[in-house]
N, C-alpha and C positions, 0 to 999 in steps of 0.2 A: 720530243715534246715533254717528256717526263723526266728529261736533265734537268729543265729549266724550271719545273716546279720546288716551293720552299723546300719541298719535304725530302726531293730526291739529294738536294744542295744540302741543306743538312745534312743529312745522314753522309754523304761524303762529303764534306768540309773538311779542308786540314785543320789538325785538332780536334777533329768532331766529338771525343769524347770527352777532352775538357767542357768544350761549348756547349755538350749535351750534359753532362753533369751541373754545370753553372747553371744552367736555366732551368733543369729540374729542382735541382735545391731550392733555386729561390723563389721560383713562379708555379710548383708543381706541388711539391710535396706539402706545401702548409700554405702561405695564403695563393691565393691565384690572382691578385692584382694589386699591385703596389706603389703608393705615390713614388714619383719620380725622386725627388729628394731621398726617401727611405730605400730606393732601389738602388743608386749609386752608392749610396754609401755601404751597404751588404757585399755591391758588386767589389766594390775597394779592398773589404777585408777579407774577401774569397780570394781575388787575385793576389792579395800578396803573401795570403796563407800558402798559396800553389808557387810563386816566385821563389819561397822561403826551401822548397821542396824542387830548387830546379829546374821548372819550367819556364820557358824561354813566353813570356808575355810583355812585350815593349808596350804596349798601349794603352792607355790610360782609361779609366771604366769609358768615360764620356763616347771615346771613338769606339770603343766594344758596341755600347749601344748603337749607335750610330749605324753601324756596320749592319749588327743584330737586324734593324729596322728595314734596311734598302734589300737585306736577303728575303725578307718576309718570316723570317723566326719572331720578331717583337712586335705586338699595336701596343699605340699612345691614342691614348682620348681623353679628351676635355668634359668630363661630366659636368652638368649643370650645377651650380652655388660651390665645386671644388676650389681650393686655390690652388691648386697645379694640376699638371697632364698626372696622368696614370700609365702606367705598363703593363701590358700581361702579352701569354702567350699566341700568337698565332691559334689557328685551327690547326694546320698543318705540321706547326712545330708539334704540339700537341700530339699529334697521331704520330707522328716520329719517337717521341718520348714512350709514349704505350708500344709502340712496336718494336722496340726495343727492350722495353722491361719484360714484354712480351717473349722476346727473345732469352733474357737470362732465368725465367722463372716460367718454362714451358707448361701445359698441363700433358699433363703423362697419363692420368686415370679419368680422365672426365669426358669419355665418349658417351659412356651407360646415360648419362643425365643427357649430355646434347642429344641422345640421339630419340631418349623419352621427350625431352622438348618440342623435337620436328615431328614425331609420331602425333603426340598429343596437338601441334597445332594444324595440324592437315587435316587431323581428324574432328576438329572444332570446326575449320574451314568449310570441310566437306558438309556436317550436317545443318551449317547457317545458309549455305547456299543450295541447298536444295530443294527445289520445288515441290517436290510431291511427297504429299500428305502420308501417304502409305508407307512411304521409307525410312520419311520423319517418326511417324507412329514407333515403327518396329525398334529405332534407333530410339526413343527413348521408354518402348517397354525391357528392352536389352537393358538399358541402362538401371530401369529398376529392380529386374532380374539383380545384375550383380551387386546392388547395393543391397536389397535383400539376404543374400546369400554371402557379403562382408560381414553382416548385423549376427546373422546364424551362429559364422565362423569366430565373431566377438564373444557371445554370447557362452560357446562351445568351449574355444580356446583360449580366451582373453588376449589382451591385445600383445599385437606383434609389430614391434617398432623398424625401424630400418637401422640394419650396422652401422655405429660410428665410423666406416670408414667411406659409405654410402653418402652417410648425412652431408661427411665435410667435404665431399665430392659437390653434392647437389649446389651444399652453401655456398662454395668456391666457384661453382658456376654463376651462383645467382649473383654475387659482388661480381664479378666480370658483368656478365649482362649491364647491372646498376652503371659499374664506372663506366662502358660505352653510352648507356645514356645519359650522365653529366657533363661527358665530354660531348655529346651530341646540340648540347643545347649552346655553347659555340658556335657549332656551325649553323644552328640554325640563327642566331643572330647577325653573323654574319650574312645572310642570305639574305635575312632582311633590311640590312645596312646596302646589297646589291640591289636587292629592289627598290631603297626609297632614291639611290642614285637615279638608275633607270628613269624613273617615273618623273625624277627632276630634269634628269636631261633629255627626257620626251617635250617638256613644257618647253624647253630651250630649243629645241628643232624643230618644234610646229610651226610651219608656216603661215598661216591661217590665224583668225583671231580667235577661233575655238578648235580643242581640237577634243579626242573624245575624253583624255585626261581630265584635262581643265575642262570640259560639260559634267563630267563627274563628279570633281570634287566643287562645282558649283553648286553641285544637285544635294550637295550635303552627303557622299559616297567615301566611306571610309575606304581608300583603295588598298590600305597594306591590310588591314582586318580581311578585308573581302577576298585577298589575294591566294594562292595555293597553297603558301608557307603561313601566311595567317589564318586562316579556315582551320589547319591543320592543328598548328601551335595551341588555337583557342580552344579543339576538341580536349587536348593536354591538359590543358591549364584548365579547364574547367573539371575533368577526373581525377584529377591533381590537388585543388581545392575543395572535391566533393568532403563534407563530412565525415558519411558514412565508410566512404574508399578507404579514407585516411586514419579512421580509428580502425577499421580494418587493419592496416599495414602497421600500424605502431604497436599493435597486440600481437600481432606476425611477428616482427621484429623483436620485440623482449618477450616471447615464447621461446623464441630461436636462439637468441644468445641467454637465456636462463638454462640450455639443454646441455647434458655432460660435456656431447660432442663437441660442444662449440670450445672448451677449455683447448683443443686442438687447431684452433684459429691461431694465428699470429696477431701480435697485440694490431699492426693498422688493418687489419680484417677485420676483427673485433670493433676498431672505434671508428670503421667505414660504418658497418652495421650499424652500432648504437646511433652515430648521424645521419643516416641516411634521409630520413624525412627532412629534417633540419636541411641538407646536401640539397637535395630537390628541387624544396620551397626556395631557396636563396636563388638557384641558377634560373630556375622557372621566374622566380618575381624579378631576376634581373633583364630575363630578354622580356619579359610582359612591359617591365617598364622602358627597354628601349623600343617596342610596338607605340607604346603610346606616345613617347617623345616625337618619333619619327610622324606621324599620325599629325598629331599637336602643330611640327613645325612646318608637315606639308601643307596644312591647311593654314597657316599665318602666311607660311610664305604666297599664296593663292591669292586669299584675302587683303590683303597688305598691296599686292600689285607690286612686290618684290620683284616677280617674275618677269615682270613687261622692260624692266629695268633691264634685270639680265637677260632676255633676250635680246635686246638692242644690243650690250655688250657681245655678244654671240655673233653678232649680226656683223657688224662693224669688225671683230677677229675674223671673220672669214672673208670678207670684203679686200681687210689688209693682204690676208695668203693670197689672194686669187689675183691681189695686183702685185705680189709680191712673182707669182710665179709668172705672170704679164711681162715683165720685165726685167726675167730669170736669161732671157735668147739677147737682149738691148742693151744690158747695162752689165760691163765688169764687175767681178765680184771686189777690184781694186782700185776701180775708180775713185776718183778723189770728188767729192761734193761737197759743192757750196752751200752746208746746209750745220747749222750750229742745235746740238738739241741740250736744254738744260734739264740734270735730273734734278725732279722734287722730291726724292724719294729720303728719308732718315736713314740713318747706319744701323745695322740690325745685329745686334748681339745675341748668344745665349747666353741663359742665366746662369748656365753653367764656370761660365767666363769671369765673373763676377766675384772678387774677392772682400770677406769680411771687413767691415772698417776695427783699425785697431784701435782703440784709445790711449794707449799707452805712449801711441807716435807723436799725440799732441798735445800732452798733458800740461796745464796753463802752471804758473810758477805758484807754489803752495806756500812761497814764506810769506813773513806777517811783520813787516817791517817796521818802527818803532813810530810811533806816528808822532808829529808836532808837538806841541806843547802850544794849546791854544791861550791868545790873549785875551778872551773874552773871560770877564769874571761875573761873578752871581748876580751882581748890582745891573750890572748888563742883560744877560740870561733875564732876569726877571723884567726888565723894562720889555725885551722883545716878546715875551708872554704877554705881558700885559698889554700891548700893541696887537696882538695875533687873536688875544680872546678875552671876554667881557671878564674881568676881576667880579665876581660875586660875594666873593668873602668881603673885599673890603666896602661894597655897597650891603652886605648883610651889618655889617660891624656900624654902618653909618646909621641903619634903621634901629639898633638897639640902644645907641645913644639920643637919638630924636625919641624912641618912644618910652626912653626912661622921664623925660620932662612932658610931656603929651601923651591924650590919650588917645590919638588918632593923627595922623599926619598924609596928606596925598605926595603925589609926583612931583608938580608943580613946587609945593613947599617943602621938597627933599634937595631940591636942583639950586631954592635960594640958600637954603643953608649949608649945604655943600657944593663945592665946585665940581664940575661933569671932570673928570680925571680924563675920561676915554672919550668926552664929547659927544656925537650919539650914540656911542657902545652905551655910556653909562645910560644915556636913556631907556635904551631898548632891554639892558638888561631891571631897573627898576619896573618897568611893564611886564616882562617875565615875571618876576617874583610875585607882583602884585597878582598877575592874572591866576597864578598858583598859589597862593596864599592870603591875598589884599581882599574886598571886599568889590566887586567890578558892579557899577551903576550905568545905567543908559545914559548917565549926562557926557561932556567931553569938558577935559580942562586943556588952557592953553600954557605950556611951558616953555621956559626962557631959559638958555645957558650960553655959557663962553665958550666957544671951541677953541682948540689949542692953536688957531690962526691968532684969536685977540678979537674974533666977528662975532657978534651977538646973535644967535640962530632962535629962532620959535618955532613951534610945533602942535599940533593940536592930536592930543590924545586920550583914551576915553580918562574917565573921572574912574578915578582908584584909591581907596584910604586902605591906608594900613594902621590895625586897633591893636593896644597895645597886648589883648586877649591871646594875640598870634605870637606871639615872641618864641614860647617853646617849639610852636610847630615850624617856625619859619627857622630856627637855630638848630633842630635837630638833624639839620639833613649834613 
């Protein structure tokens, strides 16, 4: 039973200690989860730092992972708003990795503290559950007994510290204790990654159209909260996020590493310490928030009527097995059948597979070839302007010489003394000008011109004089 667990296959794996070295380095020692993309490529220049040294590694990161995965050393998860899967360590890989460093870095001197730890908690144990009042009493007049007679001995002899070799004993225990409980809070998400299974695939084998699950989460029943690992978790997390606990441990903490003794730590002793709260808060708020995800998407999945969906599908798989095994004793496994099935399924790559696009492969031709020598000339150029858009300038130049002999001139008697060049360009551009610089009236006058057919056209537009008062403002522009 215990061959087939991740942890026993680890630890004897051939090469186990390359594979244990590789996954410590990169999921252990500094971050503990890593996009997929950043994890292959770390894995890449690990493996051929170790090639370059010798060892026999054919396989490319991609199938290491791979591999990693289907042993149970590696999870990938899809966190919510990520754009890729993430990697981290098993639970199990995990306790292999400690049990092992465990191994190279024995404690030699650290009974005196565990064995003050079990004393001290049995003795907490014992007087929290005791009933009677009288034992309770004497148990903490004792208690003031000795702290009285601490005070005396303060007082008497002044204070008496514990040996530095005491202290880095204790501290050495207390970083043990800490990192089993960072690593603890793994498993316990994983537990509850087992439980929201469970409780989904209770929904999927209930018979019945209620069962006590789904009356539960009808009822509005938070069931991963409520559950053993949840009750528990939230006792945590809530002594965890206490305020006062917490400034408690941070004044603990740089008490402890401000003490001589502590210069006797090893620097990652030392920068465990100083993160330790930091270390907590993160692993705590990370299983908190996958409590609430799980929570969140049992109850949509409920709500939604997601479930009823997939029970049918449930329903219908085991219909198939059960006529599958019907006609396990009737039918050859090599029988030939008149029965054609088409798949609709897409071809599924990994993005692993996927290679960059180069541009260099299809780079379009960069010369600059001498271009024609057009026949079109300026006389031309300018006719097709003046076809494309109302000449202004030369109906501006046409109003300066009317209003050199005139003190006022309209539309109407712009159009008889010169000819419409542009036909009703030229009209609509003299009603711009006017209506921007002309004098505009409620009356309307009716104007007459030639269009460039040879057709006499009329028009009726409002009445507009242009004074010759305007001259600078209509020429300045």
């Amino acid at each position: 039973m215990l061959r087939s667990r991740p942890l026993w296959r680890l630890l004897a794996a051939d090469k186990a200690p390359l594979v244990m070295g590789l996954l410590q380095s990169l999921l252990l020692d500094q971050e503990k989860t890593l996009p997929s993309s950043v994890f292959h490529e770390r894995l890449a220049r690990e493996l051929e730092v170790l090639r370059t040294h010798g060892h026999d590694l054919p396989q490319t990161p991609q199938a290491y992972v791979a591999n990693w995965i289907a042993d149970g050393w590696l999870s990938r998860r899809f966190p919510a708003g990520a754009s890729e899967e993430e990697f981290e360590l098993t639970a199990e890989a995990a306790s292999a990795l400690r049990f092992i460093n465990g191994l190279l870095k024995p404690r030699t001197a650290a009974t005196e503290s565990r064995l003050a730890n079990v004393i001290q908690q049995l003795t907490r144990l014992a007087e929290e559950t005791d009933a009677n009042p009288q034992t309770r009493m004497a148990a903490l007049v004792a208690e003031r007994e000795r702290i009285d007679a601490e005070i005396l001995a303060l007082e008497r002899d002044g204070v008496v510290t514990l040996p530095d070799e005491r202290a880095l004993e204790r501290t050495r225990e207390v970083i043990a204790l800490a990192e089993d409980l960072a690593a603890d809070f793994r498993n316990v998400r994983d537990e509850f990654d087992k439980l929201n299974r469970g409780l989904r695939q209770s929904l999927m084998e209930s018979d019945g159209s209620r069962g006590e699950v789904l009356e539960a989460l009808f009822a509005g029943v938070d069931l991963i909260a409520q559950s053993e690992h949840g009750k528990t978790f939230t006792a945590f997390w809530r002594l965890l996020t206490d305020g006062e606990q917490s400034s408690t441990l941070m004044e603990s903490l740089d008490a402890v590493t401000s003490r001589s003794f502590a210069r006797g730590l090893e620097l990652r002793e030392r920068r465990f310490l100083q993160n330790l709260t930091a270390t907590l808060m993160a692993e705590g708020g990370t299983v908190h928030e996958v409590v609430q995800q799980f929570a969140r998407s049992l109850k949509t999945f409920v709500q939604s009527r997601e479930f009823q969906e997939q029970r049918r599908l449930h329903s219908l798989l085991k219909e198939a097995q059960q006529a599958a095994l019907d006609a396990r004793d009737h039918v050859r496994p090599n029988l030939a059948l008149n029965y054609s099935l088409s798949l609709t399924s897409s071809r599924i790559r990994s993005v692993s597979q996927w290679t960059l696009h180069d541009p260099s492969l299809n780079v379009a031709n960069a010369s600059m070839p001498d271009a024609e020598v057009s026949e079109l000339g300026l006389d031309v150029v300018e006719e097709l302007v003046r076809q494309s858009e109302i000449d202004f300038r030369t109906l501006r130049q046409h109003l300066r010489e009317a209003l050199a002999t005139a003190s006022q001139i309209t539309v109407g008697q712009m159009l008889e003394r010169f000819p419409a060049e542009q036909g009703f360009g030229s009209v609509v551009g003299y009603v711009a000008l006017g209506a921007k610089h002309g004098e505009l009236t409620s009356d309307a006058e009716l104007v007459r011109w030639l269009g460039s057919d040879g057709i006499h056209r009329t028009a009726k537009v409002p009445a507009i004089y242009f004074v010759r008062e305007s001259l600078l403002e209509l020429f300045d522009e």
